[in-house]
C-alpha positions as CSV (number, residue, x, y, z in Angstrom):
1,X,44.2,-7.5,72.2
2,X,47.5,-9.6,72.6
3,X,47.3,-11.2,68.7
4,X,46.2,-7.3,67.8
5,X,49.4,-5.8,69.1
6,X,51.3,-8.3,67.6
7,X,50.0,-7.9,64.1
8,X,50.5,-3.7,64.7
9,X,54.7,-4.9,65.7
10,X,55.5,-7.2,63.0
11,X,53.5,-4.5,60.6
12,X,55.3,-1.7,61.9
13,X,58.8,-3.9,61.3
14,X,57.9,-5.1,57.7
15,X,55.8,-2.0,56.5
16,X,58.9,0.3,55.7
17,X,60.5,-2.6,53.8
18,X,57.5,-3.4,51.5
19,X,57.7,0.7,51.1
20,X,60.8,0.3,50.2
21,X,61.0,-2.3,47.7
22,X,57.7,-1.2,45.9
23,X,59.5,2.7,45.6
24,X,62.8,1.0,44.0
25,X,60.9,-1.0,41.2
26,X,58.9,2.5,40.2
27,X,61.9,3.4,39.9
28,X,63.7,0.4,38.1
29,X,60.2,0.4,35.8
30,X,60.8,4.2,34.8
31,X,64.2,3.5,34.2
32,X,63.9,1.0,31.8
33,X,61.3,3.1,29.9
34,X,63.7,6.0,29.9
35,X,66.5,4.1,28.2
36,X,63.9,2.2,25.7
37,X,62.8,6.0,24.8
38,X,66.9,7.0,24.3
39,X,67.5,3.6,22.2
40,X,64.7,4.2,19.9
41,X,65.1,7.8,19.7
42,X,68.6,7.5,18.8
43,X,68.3,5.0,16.2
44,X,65.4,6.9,14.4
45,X,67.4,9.5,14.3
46,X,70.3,7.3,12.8
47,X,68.1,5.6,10.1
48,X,66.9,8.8,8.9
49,X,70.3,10.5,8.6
50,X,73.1,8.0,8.5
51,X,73.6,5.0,9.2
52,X,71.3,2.7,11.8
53,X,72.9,2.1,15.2
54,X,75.8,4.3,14.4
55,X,75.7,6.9,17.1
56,X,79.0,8.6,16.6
57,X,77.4,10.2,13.5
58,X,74.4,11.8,15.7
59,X,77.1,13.9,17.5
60,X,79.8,14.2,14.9
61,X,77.1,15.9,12.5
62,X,76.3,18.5,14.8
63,X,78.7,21.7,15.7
64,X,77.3,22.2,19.5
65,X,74.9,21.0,22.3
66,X,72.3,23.0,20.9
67,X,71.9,21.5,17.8
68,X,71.9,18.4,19.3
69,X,69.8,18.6,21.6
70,X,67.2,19.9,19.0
71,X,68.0,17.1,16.7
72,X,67.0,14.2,19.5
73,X,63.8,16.4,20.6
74,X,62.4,16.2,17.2
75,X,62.8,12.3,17.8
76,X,60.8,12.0,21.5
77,X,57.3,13.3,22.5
78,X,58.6,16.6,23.3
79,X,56.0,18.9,26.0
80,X,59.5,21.9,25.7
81,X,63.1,22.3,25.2
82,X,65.3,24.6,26.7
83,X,68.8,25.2,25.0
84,X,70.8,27.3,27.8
85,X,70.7,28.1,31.5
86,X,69.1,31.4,30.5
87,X,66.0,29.7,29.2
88,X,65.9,26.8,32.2
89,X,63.5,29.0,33.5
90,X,60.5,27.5,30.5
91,X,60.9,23.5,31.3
92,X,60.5,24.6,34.8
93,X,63.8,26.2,36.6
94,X,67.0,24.6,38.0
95,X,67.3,22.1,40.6
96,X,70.3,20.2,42.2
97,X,70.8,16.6,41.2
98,X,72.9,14.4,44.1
99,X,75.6,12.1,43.3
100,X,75.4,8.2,44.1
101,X,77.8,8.9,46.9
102,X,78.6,12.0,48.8
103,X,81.7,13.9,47.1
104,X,83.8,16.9,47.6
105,X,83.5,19.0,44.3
106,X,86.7,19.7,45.3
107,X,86.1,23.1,46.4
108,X,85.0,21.6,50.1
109,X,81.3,21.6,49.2
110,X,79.4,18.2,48.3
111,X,79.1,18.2,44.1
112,X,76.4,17.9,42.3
113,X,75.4,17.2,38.2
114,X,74.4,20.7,36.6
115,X,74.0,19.6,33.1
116,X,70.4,19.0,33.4
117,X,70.1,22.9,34.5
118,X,72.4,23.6,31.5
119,X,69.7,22.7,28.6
120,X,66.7,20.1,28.7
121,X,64.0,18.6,27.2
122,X,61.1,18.3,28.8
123,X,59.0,15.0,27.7
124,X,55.0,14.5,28.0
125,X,55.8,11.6,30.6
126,X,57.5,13.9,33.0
127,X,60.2,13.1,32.2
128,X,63.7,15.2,31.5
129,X,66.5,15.0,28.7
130,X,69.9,16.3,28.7
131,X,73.1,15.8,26.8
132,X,76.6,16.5,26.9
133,X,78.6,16.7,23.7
134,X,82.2,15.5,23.9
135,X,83.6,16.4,19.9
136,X,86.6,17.7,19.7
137,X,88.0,18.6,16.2
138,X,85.2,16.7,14.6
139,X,86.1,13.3,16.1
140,X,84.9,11.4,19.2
141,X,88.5,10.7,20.3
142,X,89.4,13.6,22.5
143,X,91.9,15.0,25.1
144,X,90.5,16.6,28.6
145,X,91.8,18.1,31.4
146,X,91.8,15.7,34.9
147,X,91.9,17.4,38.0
148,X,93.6,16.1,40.7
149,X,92.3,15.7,44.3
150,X,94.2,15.1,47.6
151,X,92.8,12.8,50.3
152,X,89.9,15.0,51.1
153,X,88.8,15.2,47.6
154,X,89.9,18.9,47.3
155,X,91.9,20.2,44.0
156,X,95.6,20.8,44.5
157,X,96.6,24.2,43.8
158,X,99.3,24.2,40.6
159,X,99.5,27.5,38.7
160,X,101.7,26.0,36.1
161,X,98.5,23.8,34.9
162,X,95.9,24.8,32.4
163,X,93.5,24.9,35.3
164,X,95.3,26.0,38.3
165,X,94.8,22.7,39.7
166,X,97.4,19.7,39.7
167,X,95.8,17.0,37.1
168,X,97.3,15.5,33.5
169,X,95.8,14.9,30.2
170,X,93.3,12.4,29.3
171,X,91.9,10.5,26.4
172,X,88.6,9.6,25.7
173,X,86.9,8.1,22.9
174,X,83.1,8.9,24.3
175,X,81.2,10.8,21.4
176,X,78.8,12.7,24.2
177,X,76.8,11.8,27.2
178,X,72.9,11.5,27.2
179,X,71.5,12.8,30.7
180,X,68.2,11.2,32.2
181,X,65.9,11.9,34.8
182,X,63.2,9.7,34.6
183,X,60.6,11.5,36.8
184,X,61.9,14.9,36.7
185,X,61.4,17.1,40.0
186,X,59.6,14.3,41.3
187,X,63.1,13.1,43.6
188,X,64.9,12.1,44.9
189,X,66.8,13.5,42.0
190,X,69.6,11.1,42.5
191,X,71.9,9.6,40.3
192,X,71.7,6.0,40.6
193,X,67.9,6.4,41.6
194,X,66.3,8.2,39.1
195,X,68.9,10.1,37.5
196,X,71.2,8.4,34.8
197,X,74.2,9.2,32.0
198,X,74.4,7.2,29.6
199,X,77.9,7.9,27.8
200,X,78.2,7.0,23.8
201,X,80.2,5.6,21.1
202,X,80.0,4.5,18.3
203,X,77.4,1.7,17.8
204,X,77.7,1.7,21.8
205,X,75.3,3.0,24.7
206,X,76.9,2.6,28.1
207,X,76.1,3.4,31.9
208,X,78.7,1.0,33.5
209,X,80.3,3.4,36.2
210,X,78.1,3.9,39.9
211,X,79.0,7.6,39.2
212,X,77.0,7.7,35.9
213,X,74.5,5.4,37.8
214,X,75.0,1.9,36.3
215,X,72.2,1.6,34.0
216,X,73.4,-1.0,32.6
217,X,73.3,-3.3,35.9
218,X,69.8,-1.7,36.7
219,X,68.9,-3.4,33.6
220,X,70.7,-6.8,34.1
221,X,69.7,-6.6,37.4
222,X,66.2,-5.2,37.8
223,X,67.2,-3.3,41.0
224,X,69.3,-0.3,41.6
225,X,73.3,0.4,42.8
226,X,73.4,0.8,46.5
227,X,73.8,4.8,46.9
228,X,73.9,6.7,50.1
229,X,71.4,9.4,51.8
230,X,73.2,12.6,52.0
231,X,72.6,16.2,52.6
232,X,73.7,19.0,49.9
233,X,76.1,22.1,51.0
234,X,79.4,22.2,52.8
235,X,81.5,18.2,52.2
């Protein structure tokens, strides 16, 4: 009875690990296959319409998100693809994706990545799709709008701005943003865990920031940023 209770402590203290680490390399494993699927994708595209690897063509050819996103579904194992919010409600309805980290949207609640909800494409695997075209005048080198935040993470209030909100100008030369969920509404529906943006330009696909999820070190790394377990609504 004695060795029993023992074997029931030291499973009860090493269960939830093994739980853990088996969940995190699904996870890794789907994440790898997701990007594999993008890569390929992407470059099929390219070979058939410009020039292979050159990525900055794929978005500069096309005049909106729409069109883009039905150029790289004709390119994946497509199950549906929906082009606007109004149509969400075919590849299955809207749900809230969490940041890595728990962050004011700047309006006092904690934000959350809508593009997915925006348009999608739903693949055979479960899988979902997104993207987020960043053209502007017909090149990948654009100006944007930044927002600025005080210590609390909320907007400061500046009428004279664009925006209402204090901020400055930006440059980026990021052709668009690819969104991935790699299980769909599986969950957690976290970036970081199984939600990823993968930001391109020209012969380039990179996920190096925690807030776009870090593919790239899940890759290197075969394991996933460190992210934190948070509630949605009020920051």
């Amino acid at each position: 009875m004695i060795t029993l209770g023992i074997i029931g402590i030291v499973a009860a203290f090493t269960l939830p690990t093994l739980i853990a680490k088996y969940q995190e390399k699904a996870l890794v494993t789907a994440a790898k296959k997701s990007y594999s699927t993008i890569y390929n994708a992407l470059n099929s595209w390219c070979q058939k319409n410009g020039e292979l690897g050159n990525y900055e063509y794929f978005w500069t050819s096309q005049s909106n998100n729409t069109e883009i996103i039905n150029e790289l579904a004709k390119e994946l194992n497509t199950v549906n693809v929906c082009t606007s919010l109004t149509s969400i409600s075919k590849c299955g309805g809207e749900y809230d994706v969490k940041k890595a980290k728990k962050t004011n949207d700047g309006y006092g609640n904690t934000a959350t990545d809508k593009t997915m909800n925006s348009r999608r494409i739903v693949l055979t695997d479960g899988s979902f799709i997104s993207v987020a075209r960043e053209v502007q005048n017909g090149s990948c080198n654009h100006t944007y709008f930044s927002n600025e935040k005080d210590s609390n993470g909320y907007y400061i209030e500046d009428s004279s701005s664009p925006t209402g909100f204090k901020g400055e100008y930006k440059s980026s030369p990021n052709c668009g943003f690819i969104h991935i969920d790699t299980n769909g509404f599986k969950g957690p529906n976290q970036i970081g865990k199984d939600y990823f943006i993968i930001g391109t330009s020209g012969k380039t696909l990179s996920s190096t920031s925690d807030t776009y999820g870090n593919l790239n070190y899940v890759l290197s790394h075969d394991k996933l940023i460190e992210t934190e377990n948070y509630k949605l609504g009020k920051y």
